[in-house]
N, C-alpha and C positions, 0 to 999 in steps of 0.2 A: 800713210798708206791705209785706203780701207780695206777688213778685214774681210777674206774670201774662204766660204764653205764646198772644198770639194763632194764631188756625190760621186761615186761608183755604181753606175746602172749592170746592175747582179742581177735584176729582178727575173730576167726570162725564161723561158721551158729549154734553151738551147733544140727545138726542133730539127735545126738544119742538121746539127751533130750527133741524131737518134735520139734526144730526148735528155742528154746528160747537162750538167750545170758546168758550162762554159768553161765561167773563171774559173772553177776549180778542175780544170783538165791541166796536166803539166804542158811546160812548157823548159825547156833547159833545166832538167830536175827540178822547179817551184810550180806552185801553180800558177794563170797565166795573171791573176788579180794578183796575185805579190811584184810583179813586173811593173802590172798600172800602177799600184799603189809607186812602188818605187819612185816610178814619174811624176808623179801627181803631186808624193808629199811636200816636195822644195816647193813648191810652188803655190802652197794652199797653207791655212792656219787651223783647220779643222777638217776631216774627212770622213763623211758618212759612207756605209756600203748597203743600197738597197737592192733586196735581195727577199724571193720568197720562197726560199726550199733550202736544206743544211744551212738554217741560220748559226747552229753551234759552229761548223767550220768556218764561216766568213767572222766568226766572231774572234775567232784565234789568232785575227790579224789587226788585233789592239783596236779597233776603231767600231765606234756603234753602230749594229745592223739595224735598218728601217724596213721593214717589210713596204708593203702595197697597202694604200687605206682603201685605195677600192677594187671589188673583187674583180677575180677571173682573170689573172696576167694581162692587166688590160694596157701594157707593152711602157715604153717609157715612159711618157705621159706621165702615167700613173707612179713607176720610179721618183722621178722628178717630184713629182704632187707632195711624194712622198718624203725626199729631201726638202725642199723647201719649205714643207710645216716643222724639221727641226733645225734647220740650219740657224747657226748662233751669228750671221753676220749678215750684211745687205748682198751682197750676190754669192752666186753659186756656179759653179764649174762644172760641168757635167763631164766624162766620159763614160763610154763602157767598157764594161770587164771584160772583152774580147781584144782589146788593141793595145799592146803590149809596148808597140812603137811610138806612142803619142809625144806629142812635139814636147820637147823641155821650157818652150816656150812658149806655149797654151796661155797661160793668162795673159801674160805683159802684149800680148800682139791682140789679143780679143780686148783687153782692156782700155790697151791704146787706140782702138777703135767704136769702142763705146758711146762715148759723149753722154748724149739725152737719149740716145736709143732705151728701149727696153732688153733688148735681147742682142748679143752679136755670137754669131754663128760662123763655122772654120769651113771655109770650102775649098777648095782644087779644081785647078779648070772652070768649067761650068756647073760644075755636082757641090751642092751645101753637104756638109754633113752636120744632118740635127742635134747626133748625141754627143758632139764635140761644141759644146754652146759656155757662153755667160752670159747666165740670166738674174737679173732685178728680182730679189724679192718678192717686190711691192706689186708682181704679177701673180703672186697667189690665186688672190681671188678670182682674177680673172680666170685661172687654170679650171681651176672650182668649177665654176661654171661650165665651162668646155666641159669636162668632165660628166658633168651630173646631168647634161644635156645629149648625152653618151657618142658626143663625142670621143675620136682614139687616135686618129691620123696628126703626128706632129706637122706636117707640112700646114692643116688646116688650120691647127692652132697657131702657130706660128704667123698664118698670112693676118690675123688677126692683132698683131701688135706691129709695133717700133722695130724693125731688124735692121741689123748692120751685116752682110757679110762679108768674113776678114778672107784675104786669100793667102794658100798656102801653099803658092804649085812649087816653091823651093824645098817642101817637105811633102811631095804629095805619098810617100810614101810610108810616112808616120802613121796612118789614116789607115793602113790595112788594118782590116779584120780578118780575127778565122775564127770562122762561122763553121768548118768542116772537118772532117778527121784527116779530109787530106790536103789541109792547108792548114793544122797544126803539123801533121808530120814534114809537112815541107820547111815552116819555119826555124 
């Protein structure tokens, strides 16, 4: 089996929720990234948390924090960007620190869907969702570029490679996020 680097997308301003840092809002007394993590780590051989604000508290969850190399929260992308210059194996897992419920079986269903693609992506219904992907590597560069050409929209980068998407409507509701204070209190 090849070896797979997960990433925890921490990086953003949490706007929707007044401006606080997501993952770390509780969630069943933890905060909500020790749930993802939970998820995550059966399933991955190394697990990055990118993340640009109380790096010391993402840090307290054993696993190396990556900040953004390029400025200005320039949203996952730049997360990613960010994983995939440390990641120690050929793909990488992405979720984000908002989705608590993420499938137990996130890689093996994206994996077994991969092939020659570059990238396979988890959707439901008709709706992709980007920050639940396995991505190749060897698309660094390619990122680079999007990037420094300022590009920020994953859809656009994305139309630009190999995508697979996997479909999940037997879990579509692994996929929620809370993005708000009143859909963490609902959870």
């Amino acid at each position: 089996m090849h070896g797979v680097t997960g990433i925890v997308l921490a990086g953003g301003q949490g706007r929707r929720m007044g401006g606080v840092d997501k993952g770390l809002q509780m969630l069943h007394g933890k905060p909500m990234v020790a749930a993802v993590i939970a998820r995550l780590a059966p399933q991955v051989n190394e697990i990055l948390i990118n993340a640009n604000q109380n790096l010391e508290a993402y840090a307290q969850f054993g696993h190396p924090v990556v900040p953004d190399a390029v400025a200005g929260f320039a949203g996952p992308l730049a997360g990613l960007h960010a994983g995939l210059s440390k990641a120690r194996h050929a793909l990488v897992l992405t979720v984000p620190c908002d989705s608590p419920f993420l499938p137990s079986d996130l890689f093996l269903r994206l994996q077994k869907q991969l092939g020659e693609k570059e990238l396979a992506v988890a959707k439901t219904g008709g709706q992709p969702h980007p920050v639940f992907a396995l991505v190749r590597v060897s698309v660094l560069k390619n990122l680079e570029n999007f990037l420094a050409s300022g590009g920020r929209k994953i859809d656009a980068w994305y139309a630009s490679l190999k995508v697979v998407e996997v479909s999940f409507d037997d879990e579509a509701d692994a996929f929620r996020n809370i993005n708000t204070r009143e859909e963490l209190n609902n959870a």
